[in-house]
C-alpha positions as CSV (number, residue, x, y, z in Angstrom):
1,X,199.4,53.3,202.0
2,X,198.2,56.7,202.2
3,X,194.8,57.7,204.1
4,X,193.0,59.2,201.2
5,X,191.1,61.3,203.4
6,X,194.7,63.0,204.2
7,X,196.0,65.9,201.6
8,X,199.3,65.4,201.1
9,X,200.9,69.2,200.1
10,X,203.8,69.1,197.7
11,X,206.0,71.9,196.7
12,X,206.5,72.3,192.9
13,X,207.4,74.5,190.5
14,X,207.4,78.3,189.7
15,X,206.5,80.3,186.8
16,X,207.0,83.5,185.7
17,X,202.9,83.2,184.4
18,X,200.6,81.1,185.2
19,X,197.2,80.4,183.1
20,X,194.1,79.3,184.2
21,X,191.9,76.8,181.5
22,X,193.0,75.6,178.3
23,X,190.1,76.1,176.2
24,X,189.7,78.7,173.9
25,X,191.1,81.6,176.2
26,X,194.1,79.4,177.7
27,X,195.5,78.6,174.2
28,X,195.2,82.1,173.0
29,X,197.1,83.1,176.0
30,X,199.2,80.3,175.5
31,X,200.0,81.7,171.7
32,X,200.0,85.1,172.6
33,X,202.7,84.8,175.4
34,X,205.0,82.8,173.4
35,X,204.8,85.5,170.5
36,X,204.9,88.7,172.7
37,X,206.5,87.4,176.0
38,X,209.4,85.2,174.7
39,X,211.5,85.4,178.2
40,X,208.6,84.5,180.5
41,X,208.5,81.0,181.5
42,X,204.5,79.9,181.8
43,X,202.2,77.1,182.3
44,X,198.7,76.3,181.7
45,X,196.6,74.4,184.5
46,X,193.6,72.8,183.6
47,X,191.7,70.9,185.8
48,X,190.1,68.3,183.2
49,X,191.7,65.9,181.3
50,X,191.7,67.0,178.0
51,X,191.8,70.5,176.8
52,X,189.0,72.6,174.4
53,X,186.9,73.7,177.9
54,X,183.0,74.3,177.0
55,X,184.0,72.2,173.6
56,X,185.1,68.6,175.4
57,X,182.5,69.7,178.6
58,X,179.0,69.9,176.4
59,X,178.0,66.6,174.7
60,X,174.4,67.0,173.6
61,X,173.2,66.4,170.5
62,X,173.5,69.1,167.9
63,X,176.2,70.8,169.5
64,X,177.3,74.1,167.5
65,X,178.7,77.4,167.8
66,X,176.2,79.9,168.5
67,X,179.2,82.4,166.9
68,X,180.2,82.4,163.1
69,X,183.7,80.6,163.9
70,X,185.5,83.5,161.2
71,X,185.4,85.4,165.1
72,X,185.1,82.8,167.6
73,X,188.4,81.2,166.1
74,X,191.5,82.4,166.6
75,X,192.6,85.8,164.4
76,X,196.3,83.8,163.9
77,X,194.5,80.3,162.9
78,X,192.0,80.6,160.2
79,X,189.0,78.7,160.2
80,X,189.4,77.0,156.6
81,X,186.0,74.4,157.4
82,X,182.9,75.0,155.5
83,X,180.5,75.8,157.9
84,X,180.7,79.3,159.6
85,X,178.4,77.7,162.1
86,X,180.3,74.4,163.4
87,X,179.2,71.8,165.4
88,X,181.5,71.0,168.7
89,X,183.6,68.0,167.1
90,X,184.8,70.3,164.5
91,X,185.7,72.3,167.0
92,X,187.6,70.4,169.1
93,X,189.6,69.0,165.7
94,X,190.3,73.1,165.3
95,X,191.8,73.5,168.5
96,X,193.3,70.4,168.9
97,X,195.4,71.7,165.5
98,X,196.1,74.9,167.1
99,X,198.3,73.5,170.4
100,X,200.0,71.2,167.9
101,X,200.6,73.5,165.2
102,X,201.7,76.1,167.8
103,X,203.6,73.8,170.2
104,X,201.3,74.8,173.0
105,X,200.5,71.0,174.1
106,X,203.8,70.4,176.0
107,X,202.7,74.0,178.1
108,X,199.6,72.6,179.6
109,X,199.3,70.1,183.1
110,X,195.8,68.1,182.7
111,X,194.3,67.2,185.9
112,X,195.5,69.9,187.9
113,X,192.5,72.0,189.4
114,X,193.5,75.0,191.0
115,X,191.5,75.5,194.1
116,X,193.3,79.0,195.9
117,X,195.7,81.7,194.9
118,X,196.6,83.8,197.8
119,X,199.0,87.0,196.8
120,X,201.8,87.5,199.3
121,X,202.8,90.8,199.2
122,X,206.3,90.6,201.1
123,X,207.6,88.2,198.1
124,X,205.2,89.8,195.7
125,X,204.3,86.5,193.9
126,X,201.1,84.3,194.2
127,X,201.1,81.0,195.8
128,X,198.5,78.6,194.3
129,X,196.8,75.4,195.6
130,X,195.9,73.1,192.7
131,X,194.2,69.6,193.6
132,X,195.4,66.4,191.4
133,X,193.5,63.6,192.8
134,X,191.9,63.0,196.7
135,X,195.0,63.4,198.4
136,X,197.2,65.7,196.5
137,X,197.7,69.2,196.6
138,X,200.7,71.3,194.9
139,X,201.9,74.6,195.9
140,X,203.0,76.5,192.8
141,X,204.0,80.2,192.9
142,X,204.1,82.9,190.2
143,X,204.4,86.4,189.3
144,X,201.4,86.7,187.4
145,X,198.4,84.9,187.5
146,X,195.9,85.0,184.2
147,X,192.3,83.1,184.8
148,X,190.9,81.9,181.3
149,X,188.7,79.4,182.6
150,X,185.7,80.7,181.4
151,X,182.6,82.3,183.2
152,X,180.5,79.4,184.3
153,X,180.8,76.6,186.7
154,X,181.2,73.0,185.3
155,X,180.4,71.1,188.0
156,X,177.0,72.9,188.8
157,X,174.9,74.1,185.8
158,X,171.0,76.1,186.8
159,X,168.8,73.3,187.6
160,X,165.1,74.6,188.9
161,X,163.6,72.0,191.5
162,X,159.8,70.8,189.3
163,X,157.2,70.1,191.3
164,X,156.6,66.7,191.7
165,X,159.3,65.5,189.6
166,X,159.9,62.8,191.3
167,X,156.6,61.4,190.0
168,X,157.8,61.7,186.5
169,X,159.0,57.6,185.4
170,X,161.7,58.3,182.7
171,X,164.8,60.8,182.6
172,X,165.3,63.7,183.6
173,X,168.5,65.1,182.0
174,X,170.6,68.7,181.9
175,X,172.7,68.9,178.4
176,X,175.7,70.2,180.9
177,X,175.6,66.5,182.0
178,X,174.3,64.8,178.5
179,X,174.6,61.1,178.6
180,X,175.6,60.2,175.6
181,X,174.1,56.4,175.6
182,X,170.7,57.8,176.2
183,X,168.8,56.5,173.6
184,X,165.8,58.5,172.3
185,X,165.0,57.3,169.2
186,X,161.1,57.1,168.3
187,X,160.7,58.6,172.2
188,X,158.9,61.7,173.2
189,X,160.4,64.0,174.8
190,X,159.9,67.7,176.2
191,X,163.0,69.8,176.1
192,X,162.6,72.9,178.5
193,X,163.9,76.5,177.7
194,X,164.1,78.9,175.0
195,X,167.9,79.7,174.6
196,X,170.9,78.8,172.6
197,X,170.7,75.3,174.0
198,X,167.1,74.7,173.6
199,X,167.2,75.8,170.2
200,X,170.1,73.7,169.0
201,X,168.7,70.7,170.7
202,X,165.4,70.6,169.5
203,X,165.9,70.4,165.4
204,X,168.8,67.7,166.6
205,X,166.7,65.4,168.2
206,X,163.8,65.3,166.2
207,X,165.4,63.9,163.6
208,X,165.0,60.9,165.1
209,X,162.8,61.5,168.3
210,X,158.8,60.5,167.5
211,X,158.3,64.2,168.7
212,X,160.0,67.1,170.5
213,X,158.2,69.7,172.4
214,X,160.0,72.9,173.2
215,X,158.3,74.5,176.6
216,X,159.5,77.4,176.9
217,X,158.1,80.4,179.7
218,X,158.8,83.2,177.2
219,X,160.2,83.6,173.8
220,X,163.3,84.7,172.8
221,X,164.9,85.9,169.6
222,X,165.5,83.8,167.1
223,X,167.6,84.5,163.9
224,X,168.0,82.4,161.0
225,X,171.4,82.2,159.0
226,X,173.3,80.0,156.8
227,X,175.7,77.5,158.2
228,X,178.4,78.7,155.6
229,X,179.0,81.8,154.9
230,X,178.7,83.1,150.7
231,X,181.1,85.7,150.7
232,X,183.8,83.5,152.3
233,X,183.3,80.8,149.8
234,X,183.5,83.3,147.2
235,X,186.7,85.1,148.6
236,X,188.7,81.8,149.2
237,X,188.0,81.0,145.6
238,X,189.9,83.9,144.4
239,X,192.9,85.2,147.5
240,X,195.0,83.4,149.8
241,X,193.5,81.7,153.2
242,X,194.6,83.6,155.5
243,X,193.4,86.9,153.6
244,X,190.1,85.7,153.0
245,X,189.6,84.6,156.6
246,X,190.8,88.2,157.7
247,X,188.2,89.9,155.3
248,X,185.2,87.7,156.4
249,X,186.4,88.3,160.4
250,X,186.6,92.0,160.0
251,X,183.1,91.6,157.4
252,X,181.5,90.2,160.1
253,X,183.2,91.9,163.4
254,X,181.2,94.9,161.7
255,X,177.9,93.5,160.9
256,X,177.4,92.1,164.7
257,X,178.7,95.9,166.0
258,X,176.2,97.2,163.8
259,X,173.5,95.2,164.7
260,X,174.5,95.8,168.4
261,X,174.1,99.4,168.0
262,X,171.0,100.0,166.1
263,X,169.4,97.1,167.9
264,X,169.9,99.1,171.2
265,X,169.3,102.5,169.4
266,X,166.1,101.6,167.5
267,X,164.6,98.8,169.5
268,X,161.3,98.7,168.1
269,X,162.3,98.9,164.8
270,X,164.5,96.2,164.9
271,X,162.6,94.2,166.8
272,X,159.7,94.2,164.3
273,X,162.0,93.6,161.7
274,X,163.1,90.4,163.4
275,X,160.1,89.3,164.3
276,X,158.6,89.9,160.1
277,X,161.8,87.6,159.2
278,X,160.2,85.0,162.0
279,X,156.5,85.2,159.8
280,X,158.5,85.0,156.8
281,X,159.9,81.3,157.5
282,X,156.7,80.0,160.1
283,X,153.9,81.2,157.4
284,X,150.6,83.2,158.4
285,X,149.2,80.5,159.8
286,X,151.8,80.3,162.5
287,X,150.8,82.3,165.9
288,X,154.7,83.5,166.1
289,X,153.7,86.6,168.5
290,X,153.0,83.8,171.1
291,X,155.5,81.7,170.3
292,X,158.8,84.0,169.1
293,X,157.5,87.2,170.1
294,X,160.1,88.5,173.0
295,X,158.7,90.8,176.0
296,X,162.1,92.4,176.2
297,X,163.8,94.6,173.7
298,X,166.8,93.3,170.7
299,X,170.3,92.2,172.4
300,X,168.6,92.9,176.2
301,X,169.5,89.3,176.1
302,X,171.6,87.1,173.9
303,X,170.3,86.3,170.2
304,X,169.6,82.4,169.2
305,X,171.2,81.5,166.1
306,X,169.3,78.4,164.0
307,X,171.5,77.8,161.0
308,X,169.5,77.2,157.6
309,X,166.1,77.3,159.7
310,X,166.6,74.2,161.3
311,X,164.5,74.8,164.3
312,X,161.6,76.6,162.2
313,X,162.0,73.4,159.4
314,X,160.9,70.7,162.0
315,X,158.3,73.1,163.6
316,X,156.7,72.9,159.8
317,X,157.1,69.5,158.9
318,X,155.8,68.3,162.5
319,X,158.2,66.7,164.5
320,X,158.9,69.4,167.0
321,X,156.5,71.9,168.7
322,X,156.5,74.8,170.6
323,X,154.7,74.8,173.7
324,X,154.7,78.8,175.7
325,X,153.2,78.0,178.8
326,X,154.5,77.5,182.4
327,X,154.9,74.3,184.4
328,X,152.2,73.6,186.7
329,X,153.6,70.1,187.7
330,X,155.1,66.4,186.2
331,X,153.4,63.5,186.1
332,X,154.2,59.8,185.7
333,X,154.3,60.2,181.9
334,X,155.1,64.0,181.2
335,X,154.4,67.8,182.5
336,X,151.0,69.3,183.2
337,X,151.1,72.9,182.1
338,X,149.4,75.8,183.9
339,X,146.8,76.4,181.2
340,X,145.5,72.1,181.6
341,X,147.7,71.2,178.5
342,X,149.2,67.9,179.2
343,X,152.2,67.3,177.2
344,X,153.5,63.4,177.2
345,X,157.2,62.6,177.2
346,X,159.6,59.4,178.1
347,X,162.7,61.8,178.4
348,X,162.6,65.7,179.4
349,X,165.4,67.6,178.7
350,X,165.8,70.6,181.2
351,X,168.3,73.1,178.9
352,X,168.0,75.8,181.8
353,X,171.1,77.5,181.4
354,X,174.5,78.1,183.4
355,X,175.9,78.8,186.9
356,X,178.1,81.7,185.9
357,X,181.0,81.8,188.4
358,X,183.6,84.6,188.9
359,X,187.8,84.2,189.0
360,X,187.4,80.6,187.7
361,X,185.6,79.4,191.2
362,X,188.6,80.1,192.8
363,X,189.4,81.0,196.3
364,X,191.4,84.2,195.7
365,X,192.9,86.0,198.9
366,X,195.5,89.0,199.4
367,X,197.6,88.2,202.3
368,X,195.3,85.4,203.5
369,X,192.3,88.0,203.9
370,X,189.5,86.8,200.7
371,X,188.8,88.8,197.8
372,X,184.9,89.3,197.3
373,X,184.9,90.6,193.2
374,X,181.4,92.2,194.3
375,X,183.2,94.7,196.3
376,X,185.2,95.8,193.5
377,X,185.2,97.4,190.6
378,X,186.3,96.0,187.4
379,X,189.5,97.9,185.2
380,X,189.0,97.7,182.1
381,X,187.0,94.6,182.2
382,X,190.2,92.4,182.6
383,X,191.5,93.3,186.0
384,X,190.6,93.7,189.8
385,X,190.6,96.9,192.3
386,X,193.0,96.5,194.5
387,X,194.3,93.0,193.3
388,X,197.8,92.8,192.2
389,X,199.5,91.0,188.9
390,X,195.6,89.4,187.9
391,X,193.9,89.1,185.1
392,X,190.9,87.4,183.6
393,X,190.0,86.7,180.6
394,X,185.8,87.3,179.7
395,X,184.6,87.5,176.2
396,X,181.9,89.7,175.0
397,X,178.1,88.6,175.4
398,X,177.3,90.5,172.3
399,X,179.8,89.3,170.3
400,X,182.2,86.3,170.2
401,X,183.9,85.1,173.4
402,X,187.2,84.8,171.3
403,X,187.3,88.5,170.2
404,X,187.4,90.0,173.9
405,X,189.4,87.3,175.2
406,X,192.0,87.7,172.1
407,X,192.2,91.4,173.3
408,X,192.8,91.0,177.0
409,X,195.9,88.6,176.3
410,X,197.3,91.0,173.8
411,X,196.9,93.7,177.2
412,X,198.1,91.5,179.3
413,X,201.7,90.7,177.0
414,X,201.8,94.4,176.5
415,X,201.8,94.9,180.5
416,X,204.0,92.5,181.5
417,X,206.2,93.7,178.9
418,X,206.0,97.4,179.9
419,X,206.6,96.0,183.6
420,X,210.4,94.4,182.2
421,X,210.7,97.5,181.0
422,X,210.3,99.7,183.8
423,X,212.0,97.1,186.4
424,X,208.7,96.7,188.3
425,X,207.6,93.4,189.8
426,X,203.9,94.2,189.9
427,X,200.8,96.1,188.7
428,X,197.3,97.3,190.2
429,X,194.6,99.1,189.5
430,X,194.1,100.9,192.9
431,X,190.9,102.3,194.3
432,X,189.8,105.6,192.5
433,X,187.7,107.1,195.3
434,X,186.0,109.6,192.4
435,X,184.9,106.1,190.6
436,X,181.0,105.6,190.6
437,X,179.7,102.1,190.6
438,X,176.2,102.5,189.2
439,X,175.4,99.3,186.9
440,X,176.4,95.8,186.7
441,X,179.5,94.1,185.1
442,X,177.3,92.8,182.2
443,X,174.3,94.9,180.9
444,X,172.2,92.0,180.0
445,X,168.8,90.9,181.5
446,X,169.1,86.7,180.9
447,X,168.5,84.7,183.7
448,X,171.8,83.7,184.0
449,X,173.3,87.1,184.4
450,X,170.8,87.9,187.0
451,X,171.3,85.0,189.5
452,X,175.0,86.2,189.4
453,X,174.8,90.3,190.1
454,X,175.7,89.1,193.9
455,X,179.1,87.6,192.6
456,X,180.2,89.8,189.5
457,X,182.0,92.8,190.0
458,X,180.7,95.8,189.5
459,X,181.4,98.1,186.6
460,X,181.8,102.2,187.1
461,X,180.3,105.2,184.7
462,X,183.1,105.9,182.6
463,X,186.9,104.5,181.9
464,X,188.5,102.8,182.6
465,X,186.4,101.8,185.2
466,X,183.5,100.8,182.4
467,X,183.1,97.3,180.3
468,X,182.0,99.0,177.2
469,X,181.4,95.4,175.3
470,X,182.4,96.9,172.1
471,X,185.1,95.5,170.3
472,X,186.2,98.8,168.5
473,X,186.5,100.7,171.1
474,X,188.8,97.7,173.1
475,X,191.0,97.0,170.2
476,X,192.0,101.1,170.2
477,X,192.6,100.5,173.9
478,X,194.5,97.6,173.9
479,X,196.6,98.2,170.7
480,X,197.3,101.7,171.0
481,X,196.2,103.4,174.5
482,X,198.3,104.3,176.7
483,X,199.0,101.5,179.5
484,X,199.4,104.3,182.1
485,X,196.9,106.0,183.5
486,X,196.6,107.5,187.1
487,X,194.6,104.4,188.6
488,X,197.2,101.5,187.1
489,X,199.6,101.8,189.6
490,X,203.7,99.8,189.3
491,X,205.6,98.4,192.0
């Protein structure tokens, strides 16, 4: 028998592409190649056992799209469900139809996490390590290698160290890592944080929870909207599917772009207009500039969606609460907050946020010698300085992930096909010595951007250098910009 501790190293196959994650980036690559790229031969590595990435990973109660899903899904699928706003099972059945009704199932190798790419420039090809249990490792090489595997680590979400939590005698649970026999029925329990998670949590478990306390350091903005959307219902009752969906897409693309922009041209303006809607659903006797009044300016972080007021609905008829305060410590049966308010629990939730990773949590290396993405600038916020035949896929933080990612596997069909044409083996975005780096990758203040600057790459003042995280300026790019340029070197 085999010494598990000994890595047994396999030679397999080679692919013209190789893709990274088969969740909602992987299968749009997956779609995109076959439609664009019919010649190249591809395969999609995922290191899980089933495919839908954040969608099969998160388990917690109330799990839902904090996206309408007319732009999160897929502008070749339409999203024909109800809801605008879905919760993750519905997802997952979406996506599950989409490999099937596209044939992209039979492309993808479960279990097979890739831990290295190293670019060898003699044969101009990567050579990838992917694990597949203890004591097996493949070699696979490619041409081009395309990371979709999403931005944050699964394996390690942001967990603060409490003081004295050891004292504290029930569970202590991350939604990353949701158990799903936990039961919590007629149990008190204090969920910690303020974003997308915390808010979707909270309304879920009160409905059967004996109380729910949201403690939260510092508000953030929350924006009521109905889980189904009017004007789609209205449209579908009167044109085809697939029309309707691309109305309500493009209806919406240009609501959230308009939002974007005046939130970030008019910030106190919009922000008291958000913050009225707020008073409008609490009541006046509600202190909502303690409790949903931000410190920082409209889309300086991500918005929180609550569909049909569900978080503000069991603030008002008393089975959740929101506590603004900071932790001082726990104790055997709950957490002692800074101001003396002791808040009781028998489960605490900590919905602290994400690990964000970059290149998948790969190892990537040129020639054996490690890339470090912080030393680099980003082109066009899909490829690397300096790295050759690499792309990665990272959706918009203002917007829906799918809408970015859609774009950059469009680009990326577009340059491998351009790269046939030419007779080149491979592309790079070379260093631009007249490039300034003077900002981060993602202009956003959240905690979980933050902890990251040290890993992201860096972004320069103008283009192509710049990640402009607007959609209508990308899809001009992508769809009709030149793919040449003096940086984008061929080989």
């Amino acid at each position: 028998m085999t010494d598990k501790c000994t890595l047994i190293i396999i030679k397999t196959m080679h692919k013209d592409v190789i893709v990274v994650g088969a969740g909602i980036s992987g299968i749009g690559a997956a779609y995109n190649l076959q439609k664009s790229c019919k010649s190249k031969s591809f395969m999609i590595l995922d290191g899980r056992s089933n495919l839908g990435g954040t969608w099969d990973l998160f388990k917690y109660p109330g799990i839902r799209s904090d996206s309408d899903m007319h732009t999160l899904g897929f502008r070749f699928k339409p999203w024909i469900n109800k809801k605008s706003i879905a919760d993750g099972p519905s997802i997952m059945d979406y996506l599950n139809e989409t490999v099937d009704e596209f044939n992209i199932r039979e492309k993808i190798l479960f279990n097979h996490k890739v831990i290295s790419a190293n670019w060898i420039s003699k044969d101009l090809k990567w050579e990838i390590k992917v694990l597949k249990d203890e004591s097996n490792v493949e070699i696979m090489t490619c041409n081009f290698l395309f990371m979709c595997g999403g931005y944050y680590s699964y394996d390690k979400p942001y967990r603060p160290n409490y003081p004295n939590e050891d004292l504290f005698e029930g569970p202590i649970i991350h939604p990353q890592f949701w158990d799903e026999s936990l039961d919590y029925k007629d149990k008190k329990v204090i969920v910690i944080g303020s974003g997308a998670t915390a808010v979707t949590l909270v309304p879920a478990l009160a409905k059967t929870a004996q109380h729910v306390h949201m403690l939260q350091r510092s508000p953030s903005y929350v924006i009521s909207a109905p889980a189904e959307d009017a004007i789609n219902r209205s449209l579908k009752k009167v044109l085809p599917t697939k029309l309707a969906y691309f109305i309500t897409r493009w209806k919406n693309i240009l609501l959230t772009s308009l939002m974007f922009y005046l939130s970030r041209s008019y910030p106190d303006r919009i922000k008291h207009r958000l913050i009225e809607r707020v008073k409008d659903e609490m009541g006046d006797d509600y202190d909502v500039d303690k409790h949903f009044t931000p410190s920082y300016k409209p889309w300086d972080q991500r918005m929180c969606l609550v569909p049909d007021s569900d978080l503000f609905k069991s603030i008002k008829n008393g089975s959740a609460s929101v506590v603004t305060d900071h932790i001082d410590k726990f104790t055997e049966n709950g957490i002692l907050t800074k101001s003396g308010e002791h808040l009781e629990a028998d489960i605490i939730v900590s919905a602290t946020g994400l690990e964000l990773n970059v290149l998948n949590d790969i190892n990537v290396s040129i020639d054996d010698v490690n890339v470090e993405p912080h030393n680099r600038l980003a082109y066009k916020g899909m490829m690397l300085e300096g790295v050759p035949n690499l792309a990665f896929s990272f959706g918009y933080v203002n917007a829906s992930w799918t809408l970015r990612a859609d774009l950059t596997c469009e680009y990326v069909c577009r340059l491998l096909n351009l790269m046939d044409k030419e007779g080149t083996k491979a592309c790079c975005p070379e260093h631009d010595p007249n490039a300034q780096a003077d900002d981060e990758y993602i202009d956003f203040t959240s905690g979980y951007v933050q902890r990251a600057l040290e890993r992201l790459p860096k972004q320069g003042k103008t283009a192509p250098w710049r990640n402009y995280q607007n959609y209508l300026i990308d899809i001009f790019q992508v769809r009709v910009g030149s793919l040449k340029d003096s940086t984008l070197k061929f080989y």
